[in-house]
C-alpha positions as CSV (number, residue, x, y, z in Angstrom):
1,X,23.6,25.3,247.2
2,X,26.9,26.7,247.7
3,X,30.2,26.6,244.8
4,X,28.4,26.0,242.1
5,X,30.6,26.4,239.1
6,X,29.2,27.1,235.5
7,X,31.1,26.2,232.6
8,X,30.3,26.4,229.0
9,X,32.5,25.0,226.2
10,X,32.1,26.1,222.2
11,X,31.9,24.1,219.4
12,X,35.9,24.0,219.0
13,X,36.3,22.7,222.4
14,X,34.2,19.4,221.8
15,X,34.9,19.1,218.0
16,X,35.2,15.7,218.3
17,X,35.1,12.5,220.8
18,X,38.9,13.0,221.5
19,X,37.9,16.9,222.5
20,X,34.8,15.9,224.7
21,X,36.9,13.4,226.8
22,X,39.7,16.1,227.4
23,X,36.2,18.4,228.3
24,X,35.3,15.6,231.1
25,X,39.0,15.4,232.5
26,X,38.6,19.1,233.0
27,X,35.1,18.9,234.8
28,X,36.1,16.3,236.6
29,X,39.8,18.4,237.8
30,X,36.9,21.1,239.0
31,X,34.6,18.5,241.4
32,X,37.3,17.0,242.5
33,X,38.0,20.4,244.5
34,X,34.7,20.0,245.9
35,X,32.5,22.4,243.2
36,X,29.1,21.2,242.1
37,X,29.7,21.7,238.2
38,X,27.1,22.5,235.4
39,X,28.2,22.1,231.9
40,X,26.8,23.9,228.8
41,X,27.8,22.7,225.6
42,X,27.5,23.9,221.7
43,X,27.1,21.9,219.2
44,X,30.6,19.7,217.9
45,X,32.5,21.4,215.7
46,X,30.9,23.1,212.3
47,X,27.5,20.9,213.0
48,X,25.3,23.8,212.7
49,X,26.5,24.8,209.7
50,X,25.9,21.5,208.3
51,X,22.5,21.1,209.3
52,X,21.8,24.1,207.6
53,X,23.2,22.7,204.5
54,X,20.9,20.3,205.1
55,X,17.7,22.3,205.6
56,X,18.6,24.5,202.3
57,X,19.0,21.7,200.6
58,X,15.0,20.6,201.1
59,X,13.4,24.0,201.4
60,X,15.3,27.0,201.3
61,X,12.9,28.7,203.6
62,X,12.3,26.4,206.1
63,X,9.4,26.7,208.7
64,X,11.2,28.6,211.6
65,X,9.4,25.7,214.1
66,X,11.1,22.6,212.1
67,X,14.5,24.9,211.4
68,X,15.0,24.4,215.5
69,X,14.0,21.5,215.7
70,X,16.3,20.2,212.7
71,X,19.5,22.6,214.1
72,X,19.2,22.1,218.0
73,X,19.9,18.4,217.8
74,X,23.5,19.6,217.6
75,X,23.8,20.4,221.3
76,X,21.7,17.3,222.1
77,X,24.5,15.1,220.7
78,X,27.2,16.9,222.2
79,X,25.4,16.7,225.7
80,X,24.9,13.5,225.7
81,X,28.6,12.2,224.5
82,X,30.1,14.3,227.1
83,X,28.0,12.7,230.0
84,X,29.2,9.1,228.4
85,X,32.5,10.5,228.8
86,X,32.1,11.0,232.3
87,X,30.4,8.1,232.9
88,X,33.2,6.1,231.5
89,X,35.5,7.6,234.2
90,X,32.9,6.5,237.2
91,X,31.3,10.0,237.8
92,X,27.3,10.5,237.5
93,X,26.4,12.9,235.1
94,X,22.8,13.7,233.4
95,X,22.8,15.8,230.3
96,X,19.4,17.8,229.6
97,X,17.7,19.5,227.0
98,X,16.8,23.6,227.3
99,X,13.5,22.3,227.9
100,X,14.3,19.9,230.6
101,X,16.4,22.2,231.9
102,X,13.4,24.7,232.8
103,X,14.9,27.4,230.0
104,X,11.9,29.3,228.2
105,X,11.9,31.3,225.7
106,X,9.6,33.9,223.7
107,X,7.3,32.7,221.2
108,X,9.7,33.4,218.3
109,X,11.8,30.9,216.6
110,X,15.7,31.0,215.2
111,X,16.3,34.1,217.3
112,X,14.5,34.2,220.6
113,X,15.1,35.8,223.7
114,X,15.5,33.7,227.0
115,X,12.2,34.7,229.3
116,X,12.9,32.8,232.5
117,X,14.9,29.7,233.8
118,X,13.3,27.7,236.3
119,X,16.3,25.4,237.4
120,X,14.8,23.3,240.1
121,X,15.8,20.0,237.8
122,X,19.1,21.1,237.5
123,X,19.3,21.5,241.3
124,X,17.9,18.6,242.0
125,X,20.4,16.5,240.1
126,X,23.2,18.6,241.5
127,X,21.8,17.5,244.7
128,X,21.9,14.1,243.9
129,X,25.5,14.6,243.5
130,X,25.8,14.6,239.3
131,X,28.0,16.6,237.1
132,X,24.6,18.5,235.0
133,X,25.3,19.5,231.3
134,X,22.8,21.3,229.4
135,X,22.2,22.1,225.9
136,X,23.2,25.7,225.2
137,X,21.1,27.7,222.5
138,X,18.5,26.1,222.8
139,X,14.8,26.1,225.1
140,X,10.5,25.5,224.9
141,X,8.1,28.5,224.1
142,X,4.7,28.5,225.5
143,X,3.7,26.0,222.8
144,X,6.2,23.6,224.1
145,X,8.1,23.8,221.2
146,X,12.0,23.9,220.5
147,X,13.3,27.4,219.9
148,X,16.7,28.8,219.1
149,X,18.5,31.8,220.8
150,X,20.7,32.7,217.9
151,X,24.3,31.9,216.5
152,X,26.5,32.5,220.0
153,X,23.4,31.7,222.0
154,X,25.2,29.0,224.2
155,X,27.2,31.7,226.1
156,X,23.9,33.5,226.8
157,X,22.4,30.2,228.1
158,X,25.3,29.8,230.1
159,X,25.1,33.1,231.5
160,X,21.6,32.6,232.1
161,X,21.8,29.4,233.8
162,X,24.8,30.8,236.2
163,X,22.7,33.2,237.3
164,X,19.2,31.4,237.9
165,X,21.1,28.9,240.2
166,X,23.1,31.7,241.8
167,X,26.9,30.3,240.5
168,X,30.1,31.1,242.1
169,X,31.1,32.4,238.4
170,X,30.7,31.2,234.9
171,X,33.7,30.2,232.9
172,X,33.2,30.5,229.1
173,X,35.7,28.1,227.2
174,X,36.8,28.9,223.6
175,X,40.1,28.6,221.8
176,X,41.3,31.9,222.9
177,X,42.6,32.1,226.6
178,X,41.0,35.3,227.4
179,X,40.0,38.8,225.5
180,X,43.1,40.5,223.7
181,X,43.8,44.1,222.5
182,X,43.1,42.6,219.2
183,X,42.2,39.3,217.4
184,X,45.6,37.7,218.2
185,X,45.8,35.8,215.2
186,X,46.1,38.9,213.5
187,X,47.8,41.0,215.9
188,X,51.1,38.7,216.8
189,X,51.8,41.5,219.9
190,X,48.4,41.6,220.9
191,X,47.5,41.9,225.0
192,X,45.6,39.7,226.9
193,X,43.6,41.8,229.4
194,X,43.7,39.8,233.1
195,X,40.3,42.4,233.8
196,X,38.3,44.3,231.2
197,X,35.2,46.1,232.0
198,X,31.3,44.7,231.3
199,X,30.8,47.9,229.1
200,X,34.2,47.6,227.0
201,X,33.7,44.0,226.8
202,X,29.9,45.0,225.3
203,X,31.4,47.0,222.9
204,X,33.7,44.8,221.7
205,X,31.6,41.6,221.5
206,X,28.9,44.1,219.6
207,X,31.8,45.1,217.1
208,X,32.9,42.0,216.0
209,X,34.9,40.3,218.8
210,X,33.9,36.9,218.5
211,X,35.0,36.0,222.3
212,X,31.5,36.4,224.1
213,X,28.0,37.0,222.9
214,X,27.1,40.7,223.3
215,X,23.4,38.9,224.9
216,X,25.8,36.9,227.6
217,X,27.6,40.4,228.3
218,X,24.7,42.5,228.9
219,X,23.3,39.0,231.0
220,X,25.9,38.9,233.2
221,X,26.1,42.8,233.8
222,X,22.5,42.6,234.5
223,X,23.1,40.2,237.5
224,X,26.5,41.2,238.5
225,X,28.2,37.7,237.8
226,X,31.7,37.5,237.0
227,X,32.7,35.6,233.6
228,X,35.9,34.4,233.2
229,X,37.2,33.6,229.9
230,X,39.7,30.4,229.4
231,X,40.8,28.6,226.8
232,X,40.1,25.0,226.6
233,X,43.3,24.1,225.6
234,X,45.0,24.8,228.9
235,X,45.1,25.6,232.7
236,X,45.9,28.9,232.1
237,X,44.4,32.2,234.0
238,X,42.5,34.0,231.3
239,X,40.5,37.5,231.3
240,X,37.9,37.9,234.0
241,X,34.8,40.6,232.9
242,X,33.3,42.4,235.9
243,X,32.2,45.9,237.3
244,X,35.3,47.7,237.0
245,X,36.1,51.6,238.7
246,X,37.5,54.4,237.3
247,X,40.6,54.2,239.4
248,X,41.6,51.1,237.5
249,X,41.7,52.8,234.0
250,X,44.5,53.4,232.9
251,X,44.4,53.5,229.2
252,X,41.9,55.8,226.8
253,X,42.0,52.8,224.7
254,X,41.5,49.1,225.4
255,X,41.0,47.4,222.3
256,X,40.3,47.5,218.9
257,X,37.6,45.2,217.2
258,X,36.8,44.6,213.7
259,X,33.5,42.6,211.8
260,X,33.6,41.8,208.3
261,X,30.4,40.7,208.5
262,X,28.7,43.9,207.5
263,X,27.1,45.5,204.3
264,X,25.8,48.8,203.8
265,X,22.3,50.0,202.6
266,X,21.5,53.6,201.4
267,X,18.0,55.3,200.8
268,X,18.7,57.7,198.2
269,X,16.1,61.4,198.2
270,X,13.7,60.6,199.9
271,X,10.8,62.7,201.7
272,X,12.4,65.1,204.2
273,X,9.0,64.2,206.5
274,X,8.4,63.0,210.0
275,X,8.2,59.6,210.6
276,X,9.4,58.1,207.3
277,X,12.7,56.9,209.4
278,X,11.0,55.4,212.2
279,X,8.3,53.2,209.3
280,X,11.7,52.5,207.6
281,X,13.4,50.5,210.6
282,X,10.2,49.6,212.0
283,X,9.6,47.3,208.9
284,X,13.1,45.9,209.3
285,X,13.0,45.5,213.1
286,X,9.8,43.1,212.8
287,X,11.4,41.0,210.6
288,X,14.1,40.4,213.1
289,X,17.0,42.0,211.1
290,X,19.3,44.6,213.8
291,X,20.3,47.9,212.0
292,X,23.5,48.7,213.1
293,X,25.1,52.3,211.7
294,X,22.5,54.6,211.0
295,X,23.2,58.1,208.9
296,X,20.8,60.3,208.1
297,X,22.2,63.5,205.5
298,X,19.8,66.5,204.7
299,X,20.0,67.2,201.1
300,X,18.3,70.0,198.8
301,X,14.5,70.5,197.8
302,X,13.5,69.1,201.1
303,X,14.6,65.1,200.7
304,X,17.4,63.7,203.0
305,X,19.6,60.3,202.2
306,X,19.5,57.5,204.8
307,X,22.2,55.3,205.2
308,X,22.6,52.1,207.5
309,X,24.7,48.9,207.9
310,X,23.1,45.1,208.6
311,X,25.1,42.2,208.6
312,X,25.8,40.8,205.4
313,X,23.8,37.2,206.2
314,X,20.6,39.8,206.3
315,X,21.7,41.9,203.5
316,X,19.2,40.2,200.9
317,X,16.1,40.1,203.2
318,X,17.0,44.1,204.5
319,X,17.2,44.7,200.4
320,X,13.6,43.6,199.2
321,X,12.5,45.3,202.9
322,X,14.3,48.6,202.2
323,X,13.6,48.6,197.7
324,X,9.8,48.0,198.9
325,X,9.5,50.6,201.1
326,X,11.4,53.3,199.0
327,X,9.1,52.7,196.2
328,X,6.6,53.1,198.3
329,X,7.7,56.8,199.2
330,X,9.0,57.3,195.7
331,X,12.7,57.7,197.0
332,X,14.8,58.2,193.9
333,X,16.6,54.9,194.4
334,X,18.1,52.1,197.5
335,X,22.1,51.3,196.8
336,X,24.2,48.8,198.8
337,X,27.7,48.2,198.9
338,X,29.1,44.5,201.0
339,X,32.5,45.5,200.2
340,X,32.6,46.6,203.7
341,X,33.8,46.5,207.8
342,X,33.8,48.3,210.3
343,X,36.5,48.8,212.4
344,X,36.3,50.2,215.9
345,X,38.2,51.6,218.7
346,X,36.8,51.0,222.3
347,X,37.9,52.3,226.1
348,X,36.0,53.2,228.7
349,X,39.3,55.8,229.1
350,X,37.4,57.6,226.1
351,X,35.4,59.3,228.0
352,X,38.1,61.9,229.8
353,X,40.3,61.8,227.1
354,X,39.6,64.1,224.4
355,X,40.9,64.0,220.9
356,X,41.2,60.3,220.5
357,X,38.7,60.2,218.0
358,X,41.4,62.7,215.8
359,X,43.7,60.6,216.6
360,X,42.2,57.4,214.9
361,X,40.9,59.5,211.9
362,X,43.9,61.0,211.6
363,X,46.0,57.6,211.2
364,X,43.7,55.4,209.2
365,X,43.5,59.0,206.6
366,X,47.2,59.6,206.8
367,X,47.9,56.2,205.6
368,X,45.3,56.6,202.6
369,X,42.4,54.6,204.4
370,X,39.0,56.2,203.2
371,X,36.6,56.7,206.2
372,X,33.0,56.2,204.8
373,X,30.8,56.7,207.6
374,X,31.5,57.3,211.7
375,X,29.4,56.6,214.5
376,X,30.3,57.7,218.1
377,X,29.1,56.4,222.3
378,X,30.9,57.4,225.2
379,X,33.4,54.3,224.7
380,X,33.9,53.3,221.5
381,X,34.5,54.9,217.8
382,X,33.2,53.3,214.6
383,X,34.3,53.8,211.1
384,X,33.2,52.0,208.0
385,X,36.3,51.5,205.9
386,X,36.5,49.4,202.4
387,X,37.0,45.6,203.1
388,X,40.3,45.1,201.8
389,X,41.3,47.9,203.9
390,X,40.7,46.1,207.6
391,X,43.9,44.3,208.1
392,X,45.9,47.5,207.7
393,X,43.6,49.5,209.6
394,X,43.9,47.1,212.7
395,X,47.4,47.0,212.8
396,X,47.5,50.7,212.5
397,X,45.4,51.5,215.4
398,X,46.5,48.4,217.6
399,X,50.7,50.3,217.1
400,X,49.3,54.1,217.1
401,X,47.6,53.6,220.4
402,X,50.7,50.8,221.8
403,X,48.0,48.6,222.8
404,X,51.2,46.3,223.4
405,X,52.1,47.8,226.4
């Protein structure tokens, strides 16, 4: 089936009934130009979060199988008030669950992975001539249960989707109207990019951009699809992310992301012996928490200090994980500080320019910013700085590199 559009819309963009209806004009602009049109939704508004509420307030350690089942009615609802909305303007529209929608997942709840889509439903209705909208973040394990992809799941679903039914390109809608130099509400002179790279895009969705879902980035990469990112708000072009070649770099640096979501564990002496590391993060890794920043020090008498970041939500968990283990190994003692962020600088430029790392050290130290820890890829530069530190440090960097030009 040929121009298939995918579009997904965030929980801002159907926030209420108002919202949704202003969603269904916009789908209906789209098919009007003759595109068959599949919808992913999120949840309305902060309804997550206040199912969570919910679910803390009966058990605060919910069953992961009843947790999805409780939180995933949030895109349900949305789904289903958006097809209403398009059925009170006379077009057919079906909205479908993950499951019915053929999208399966791992058997692991609250953060599983997407397996395989098998779409013939969905292109079936589309035959049948129906605007489809699917739950995002959400899809059936082997067990036929409801699982959960994960907070910014729905652009991964969307991504997903788009490519299992082989879509023109997928349009993610947010409140932003594409990806900027820097957060714009922050940044007044910040840049909207017309084309940024898969890669720098990765980066900066990984380091605290909260435009895409690093998972829908490395998605769409993966099959080559185009996403285009628009605001809901209005008509306007936004910021397409593709394959992009050299000869179209022009700057060493493309953006600058920040996450205050971040706390910082350390390991204090312990056994300088192979293998402790790898038991360390092994521990952590099967029980789902992703180490970010990892620093290892060699110290005296043959013990080293290990020191890593986690996001703050998974500070507590990483904590009793990390305090466990050290005892276990009679390290000296486990510290943590969640007065934290990291602030990065990304570019695929970065990689034939040389002393742009200096360059960012140099202006975030010169302006009395202390640098706790660095990490380093071929694109992007990481620094841990002190929390109250972040807004300064972003408009530093955003004016020492003239990301406004």
């Amino acid at each position: 089936m040929d121009n298939i559009i995918v579009q997904k819309y965030g929980g801002t963009s159907v926030g209420d009934t108002n919202k949704i209806k202003r969603v269904a004009d916009r789908i209906i602009k789209a098919k009007e130009q003759g595109n068959n049109m599949v919808v992913i939704v999120s949840a309305m508004g902060h309804t997550t979060d206040e199912l969570v509420k919910l679910a803390m307030e009966i058990m605060p350690a919910p069953s992961g199988r009843e947790f999805d089942a409780l939180i995933s009615t949030g895109e349900t609802v949305s789904a289903s008030l958006l097809a209403m909305a398009l059925h009170q303007q006379g077009y057919e529209a079906i909205s479908l669950t993950g499951r019915q929608a053929g999208v399966y997942t791992e058997d692991v709840h609250n953060k599983a992975k997407i397996l395989d889509v098998k779409p013939e439903r969905i292109l079936e209705e589309l035959t049948l001539g129906k605007v489809v909208i699917v739950t995002g973040f959400q899809g059936v394990n082997s067990q036929d249960d409801t699982t959960t992809i994960g907070r910014g799941g729905s652009d991964t679903s969307a991504v997903v989707i788009a490519a299992a039914i082989k879509a023109t390109v997928c349009e993610i809608y947010t409140d932003v109207d594409g990806v900027y130099t820097a957060n714009p509400s922050l940044i007044k002179n910040a840049k909207k990019h017309k084309v940024i790279s898969y890669d720098e895009m990765l980066e900066m969705a990984s380091l605290g951009a909260q435009v895409l879902h690093p998972r829908a980035v490395e998605g769409a990469k993966a099959y080559g699809l185009e996403i285009h990112v628009r605001s809901s708000y209005n008509f306007s072009e936004g910021t397409i992310v593709k394959e992009v070649s050299k000869m179209e770099i022009k700057n060493p640096v493309t953006g600058i992301a920040y996450d205050e979501n971040v706390a910082k564990i350390a390991i204090l002496e312990l056994p300088d012996v192979p293998g402790i590391a790898g038991q360390l993060f092994t521990k952590l890794a099967d029980a789902k928490i992703n180490v970010d920043m990892i620093i290892q020090s060699n110290q005296v008498d043959s013990h080293n200090d290990i020191a890593f970041t986690v996001s703050r939500d998974d500070l507590i968990k990483a904590l009793e994980i990390t305090k466990e283990y050290a005892k276990s190994i009679k390290a000296s003692n486990v510290v943590h500080d969640n007065n934290v962020s990291k602030i990065s600088i990304i570019g695929v430029g970065m990689m034939s320019s040389p002393g742009v790392a200096a360059r960012m050290f140099s202006m975030l130290g010169g302006n009395g910013i202390n640098i706790d820890s660095i990490t380093t890829s071929e694109i992007k530069v990481s620094c841990i700085i002190n929390s109250k530190d972040t807004e300064k440090a972003v408009r530093l960097l955003h004016d020492g590199f003239e990301l406004e030009k």
